[in-house]
C-alpha positions in Angstrom: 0.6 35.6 61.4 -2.5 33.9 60.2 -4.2 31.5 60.8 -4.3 28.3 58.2 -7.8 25.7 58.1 -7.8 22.1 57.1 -10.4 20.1 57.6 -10.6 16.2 57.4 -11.4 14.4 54.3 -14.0 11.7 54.4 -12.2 8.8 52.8 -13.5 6.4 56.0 -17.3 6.0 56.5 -18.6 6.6 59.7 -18.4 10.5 60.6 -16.5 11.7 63.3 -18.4 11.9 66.3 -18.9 8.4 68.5 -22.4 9.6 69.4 -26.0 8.1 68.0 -26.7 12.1 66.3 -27.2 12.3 62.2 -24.1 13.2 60.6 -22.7 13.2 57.4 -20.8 9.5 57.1 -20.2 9.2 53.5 -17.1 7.9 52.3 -17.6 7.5 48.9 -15.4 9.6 46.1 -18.2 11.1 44.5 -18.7 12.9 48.1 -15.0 13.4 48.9 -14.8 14.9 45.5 -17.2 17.7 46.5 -16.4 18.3 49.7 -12.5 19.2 48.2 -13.8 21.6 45.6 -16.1 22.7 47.8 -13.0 23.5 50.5 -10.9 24.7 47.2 -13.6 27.3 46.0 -13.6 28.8 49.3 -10.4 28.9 50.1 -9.6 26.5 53.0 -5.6 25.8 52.8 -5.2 22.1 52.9 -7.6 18.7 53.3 -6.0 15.5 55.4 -7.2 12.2 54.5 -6.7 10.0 57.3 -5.4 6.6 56.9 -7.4 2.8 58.5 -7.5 -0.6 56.7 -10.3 -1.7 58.8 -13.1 -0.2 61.0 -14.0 3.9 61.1 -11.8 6.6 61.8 -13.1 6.6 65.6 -12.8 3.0 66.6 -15.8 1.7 65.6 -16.7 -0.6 62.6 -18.4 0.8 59.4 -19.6 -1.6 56.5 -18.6 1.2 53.6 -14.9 0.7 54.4 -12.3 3.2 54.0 -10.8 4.6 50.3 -6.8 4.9 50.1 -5.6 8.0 51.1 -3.0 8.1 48.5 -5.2 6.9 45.6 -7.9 9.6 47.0 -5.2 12.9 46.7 -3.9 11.6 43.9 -7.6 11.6 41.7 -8.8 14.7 44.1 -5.4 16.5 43.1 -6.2 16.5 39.5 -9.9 18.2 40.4 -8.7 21.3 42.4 -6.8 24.1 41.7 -5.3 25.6 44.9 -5.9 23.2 48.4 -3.0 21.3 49.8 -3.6 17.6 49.8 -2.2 15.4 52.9 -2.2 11.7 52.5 -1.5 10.0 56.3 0.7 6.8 55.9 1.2 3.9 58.1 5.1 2.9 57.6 4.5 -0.7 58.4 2.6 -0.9 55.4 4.0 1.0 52.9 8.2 0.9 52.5 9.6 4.5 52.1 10.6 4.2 48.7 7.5 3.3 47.3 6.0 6.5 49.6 8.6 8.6 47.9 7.7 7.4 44.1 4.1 7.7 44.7 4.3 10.9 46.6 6.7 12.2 44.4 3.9 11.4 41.4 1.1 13.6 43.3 3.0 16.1 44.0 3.5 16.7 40.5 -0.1 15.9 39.5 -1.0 18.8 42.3 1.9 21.0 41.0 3.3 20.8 43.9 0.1 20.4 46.4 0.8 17.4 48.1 2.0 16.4 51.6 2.3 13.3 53.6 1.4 13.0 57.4 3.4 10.1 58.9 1.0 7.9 61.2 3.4 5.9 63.4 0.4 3.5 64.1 -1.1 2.6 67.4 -3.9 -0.1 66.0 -2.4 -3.2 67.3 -5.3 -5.3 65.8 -5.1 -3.7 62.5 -1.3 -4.4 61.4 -1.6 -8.2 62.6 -4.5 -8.7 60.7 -2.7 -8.0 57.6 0.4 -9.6 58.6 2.3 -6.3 59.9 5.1 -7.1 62.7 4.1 -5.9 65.7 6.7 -4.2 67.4 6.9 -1.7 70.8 6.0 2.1 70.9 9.4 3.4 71.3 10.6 1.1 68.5 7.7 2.1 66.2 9.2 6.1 66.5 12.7 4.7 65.6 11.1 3.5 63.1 9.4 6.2 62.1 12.3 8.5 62.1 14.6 6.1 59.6 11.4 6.3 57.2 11.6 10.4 57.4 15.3 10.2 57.0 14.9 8.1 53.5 12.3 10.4 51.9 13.9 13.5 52.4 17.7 11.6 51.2 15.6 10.3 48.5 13.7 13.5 47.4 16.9 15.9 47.8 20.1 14.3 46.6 20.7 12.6 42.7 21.8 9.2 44.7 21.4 8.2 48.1 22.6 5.5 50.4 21.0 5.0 53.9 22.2 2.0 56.1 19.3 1.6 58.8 18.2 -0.9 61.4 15.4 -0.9 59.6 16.1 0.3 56.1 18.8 0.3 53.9 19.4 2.0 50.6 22.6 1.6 48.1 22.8 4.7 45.7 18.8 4.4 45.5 17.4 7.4 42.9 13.9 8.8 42.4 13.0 10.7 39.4 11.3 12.8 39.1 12.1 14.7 42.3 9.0 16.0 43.4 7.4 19.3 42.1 8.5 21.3 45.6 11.6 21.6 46.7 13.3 20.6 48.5 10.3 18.1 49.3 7.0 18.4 50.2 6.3 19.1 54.2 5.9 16.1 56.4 3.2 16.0 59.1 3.4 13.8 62.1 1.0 13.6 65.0 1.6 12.0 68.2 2.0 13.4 72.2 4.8 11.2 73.9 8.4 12.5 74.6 9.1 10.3 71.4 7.2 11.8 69.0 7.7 15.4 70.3 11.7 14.2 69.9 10.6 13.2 66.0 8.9 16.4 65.6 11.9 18.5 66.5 14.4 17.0 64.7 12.9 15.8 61.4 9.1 16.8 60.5 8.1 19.7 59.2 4.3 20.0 60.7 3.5 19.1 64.2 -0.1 17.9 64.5 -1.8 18.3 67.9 -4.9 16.2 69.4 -7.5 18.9 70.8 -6.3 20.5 74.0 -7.4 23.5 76.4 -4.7 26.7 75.8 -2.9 25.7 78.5 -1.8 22.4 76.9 -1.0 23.4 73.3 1.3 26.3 74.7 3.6 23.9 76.7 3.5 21.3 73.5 4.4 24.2 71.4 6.9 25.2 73.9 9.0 22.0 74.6 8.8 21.3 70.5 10.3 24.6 69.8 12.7 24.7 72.2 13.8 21.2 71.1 14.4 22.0 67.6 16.1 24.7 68.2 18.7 22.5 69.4 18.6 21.0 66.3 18.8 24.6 64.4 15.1 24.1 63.4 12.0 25.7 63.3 8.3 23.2 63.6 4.9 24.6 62.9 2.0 24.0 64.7 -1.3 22.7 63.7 -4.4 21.8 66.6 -7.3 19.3 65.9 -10.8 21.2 66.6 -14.0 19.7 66.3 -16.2 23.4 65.6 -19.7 23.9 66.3 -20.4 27.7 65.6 -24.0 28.4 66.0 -25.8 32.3 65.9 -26.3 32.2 69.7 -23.8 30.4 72.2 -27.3 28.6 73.9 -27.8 27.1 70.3 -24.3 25.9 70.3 -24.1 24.5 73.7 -27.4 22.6 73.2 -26.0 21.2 70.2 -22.9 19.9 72.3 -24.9 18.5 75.0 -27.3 16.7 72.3 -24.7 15.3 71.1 -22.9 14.1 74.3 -26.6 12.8 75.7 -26.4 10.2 72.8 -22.5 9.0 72.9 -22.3 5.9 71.7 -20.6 4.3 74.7 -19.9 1.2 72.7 -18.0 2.6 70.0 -16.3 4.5 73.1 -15.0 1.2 74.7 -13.9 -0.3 71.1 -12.1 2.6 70.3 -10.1 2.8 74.2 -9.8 -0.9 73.9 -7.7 -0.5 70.7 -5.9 2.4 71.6 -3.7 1.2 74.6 -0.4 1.2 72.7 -0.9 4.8 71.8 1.5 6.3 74.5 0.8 9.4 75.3 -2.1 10.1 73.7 -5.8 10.8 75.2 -3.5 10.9 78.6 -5.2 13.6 79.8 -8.8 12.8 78.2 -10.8 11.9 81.1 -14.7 12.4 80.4 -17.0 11.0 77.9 -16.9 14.2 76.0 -12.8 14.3 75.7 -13.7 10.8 73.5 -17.2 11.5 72.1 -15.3 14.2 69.1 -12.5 12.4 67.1 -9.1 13.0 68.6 -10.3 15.0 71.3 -11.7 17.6 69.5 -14.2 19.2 71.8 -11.4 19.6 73.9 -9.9 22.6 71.7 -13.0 24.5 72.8 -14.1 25.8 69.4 -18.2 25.5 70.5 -20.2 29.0 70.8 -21.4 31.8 68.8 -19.7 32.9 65.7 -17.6 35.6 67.7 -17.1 33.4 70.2 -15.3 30.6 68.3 -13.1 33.6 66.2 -12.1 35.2 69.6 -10.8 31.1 70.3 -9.4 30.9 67.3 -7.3 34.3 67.7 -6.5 32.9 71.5 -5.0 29.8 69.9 -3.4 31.8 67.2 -1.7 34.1 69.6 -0.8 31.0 71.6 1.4 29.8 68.5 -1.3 27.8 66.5 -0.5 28.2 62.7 -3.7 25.8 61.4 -6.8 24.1 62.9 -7.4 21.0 61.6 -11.5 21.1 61.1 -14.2 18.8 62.0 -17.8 18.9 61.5 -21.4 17.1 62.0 -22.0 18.5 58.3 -19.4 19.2 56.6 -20.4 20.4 52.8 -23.0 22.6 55.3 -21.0 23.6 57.9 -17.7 24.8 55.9 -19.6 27.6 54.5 -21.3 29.1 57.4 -17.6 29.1 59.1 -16.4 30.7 55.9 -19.4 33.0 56.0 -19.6 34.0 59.6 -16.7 33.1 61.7 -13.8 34.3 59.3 -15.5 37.8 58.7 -15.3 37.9 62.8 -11.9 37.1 62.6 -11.5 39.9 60.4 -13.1 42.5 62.6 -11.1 40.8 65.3 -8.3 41.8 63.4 -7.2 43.7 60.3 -5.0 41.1 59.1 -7.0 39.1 56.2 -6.9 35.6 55.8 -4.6 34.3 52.8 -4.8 31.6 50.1 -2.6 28.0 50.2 -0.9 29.7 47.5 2.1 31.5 48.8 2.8 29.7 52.2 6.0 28.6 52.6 5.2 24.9 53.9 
């Protein structure tokens, strides 16, 4: 089996370390633009595009805002030829239907590149500012799950009724159908018994926040053994914040420089607003677990090139089938891991790395 890379698009200013370090923080298209064809030309498999309406991806506040993640794929989809574009969507602000038209629309644009990441939402402040009902974490996954239920009945059958707590359809009908059939894969992220229950019975991709071995093996475990039940297979994908460095002292000096200047404020914010999020960062307990976006020190991809390759083949063997990439430098960065940790994963092991083209997502 190989292992997949994604790496996060940088539609909201601000980087993705909470620490007071240079990093790259641009969220402008003209950047996102070359980051993707950057990622395309050298083959990474898919780019996510993280969703926020206010502040930075982290918790913290950035004055150059955030570009729509659906707008962004859809203009990025008509640039690239081969990468696998995932928009992440809020449900309380975007009804289902209107996610199935529009997604529907990229996909076709892509020819059949596009995915959607369904964010159940834990940014309390966020939805209320803009008039979203705030409703309980439990209720947010039932929520959740009816929205999954209506894209796939509205992307697979010629009409479709639905009859919801919270949405209802009579004989709705979306053409075009998307370019991939019999939809494009949904994502879904999340770590409480809930969304682990959503995961195995409707989503396609199950996106995990940065974890030791140890944890992603009983995730992947209790997932697969769930949809089983449900006659269902899930795949697996890991957040991993990577610093690969020519010697392991330059990479763990790197780490600690950046953990030396955390920015303890952004920190707070970003616990502050995160309460509701059941489940998640339970088990994140220092300042570096917090410093990485969604915990992704804690995946352990930090050393020398064969260092981080022999991770990577631990977390592959463990049942990881893509890392979701994060870096200080990205448009830097993404070539020296192209250029010196996948050849190590080669000599690691004869199986070569494919193309997006060809998975069966």
């Amino acid at each position: 089996m190989s292992m997949q890379f994604a790496i996060w698009g940088s539609n909201i200013a601000g980087g993705f370390v909470r620490s007071a370090v240079e990093q790259d923080k641009d969220a402008s298209f003209a950047y996102n633009l070359r980051l993707a064809q950057l990622a395309d030309y050298l083959g990474y498999e898919a780019i996510l595009y993280p969703v926020r309406y206010i502040g930075a991806i982290g918790g913290g506040n950035s004055g150059s805002g955030q570009l729509d993640p659906l707008a962004t794929a859809a203009a990025i989809a008509a640039a690239t030829r081969r990468i696998r574009l995932i928009s992440a969507v809020l449900p309380g602000f975007l009804p289902p239907v209107t996610l199935a038209k529009m997604g529907a629309t990229i996909d076709h644009i892509s020819s059949g590149r596009w995915h959607v990441n369904l964010v159940t939402g834990w940014f309390q402040e966020e939805q209320e500012m803009f008039g979203v009902p705030w409703i309980g974490h439990d209720e947010r996954y039932r929520r959740s799950e009816e929205y999954i239920e209506v894209l796939k009945g509205l992307w697979q059958h010629e009409t479709f009724t639905f009859d919801g707590h919270y949405y209802k359809i009579k004989e709705g009908r979306i053409r075009p159908f998307p370019y991939q059939r019999p939809y494009p894969a949904i994502f879904q992220g999340g770590n409480s018994q809930e969304a682990r229950n959503m995961a195995a019975r409707l989503s396609d991709w199950y996106f995990i926040n940065g974890a030791p071995t140890s944890e992603i093996i009983e995730q992947i475990r209790e997932v697969s053994e769930m949809a089983a039940q449900h006659g269902r297979t899930v795949r697996f994908a890991v957040n991993a914040f990577v610093i690969a460095r020519e010697s392991e002292q330059e990479a763990r000096e790197e780490y600690q420089y950046i953990l030396e200047r955390a920015d303890h404020s952004a920190i707070r914010q970003f616990q502050e607003r995160a309460k509701g999020a059941k489940g998640m960062w339970t088990r994140a307990a220092t300042v570096s677990d917090f410093v990485a976006n969604n915990e992704g020190f804690r995946t352990g991809l930090i050393g020398s090139y064969s260092q981080v390759a022999d991770k990577i083949a631990e977390l592959r063997s463990a049942g990881v089938q893509m890392l979701l990439l994060t870096f200080r430098f990205p448009l830097k960065e993404l070539v020296e891991f192209h250029e010196y940790v996948m050849p190590k994963m080669h000599e690691a092991r004869t199986a070569s790395l494919s193309n997006a083209e060809g998975h069966r997502w």
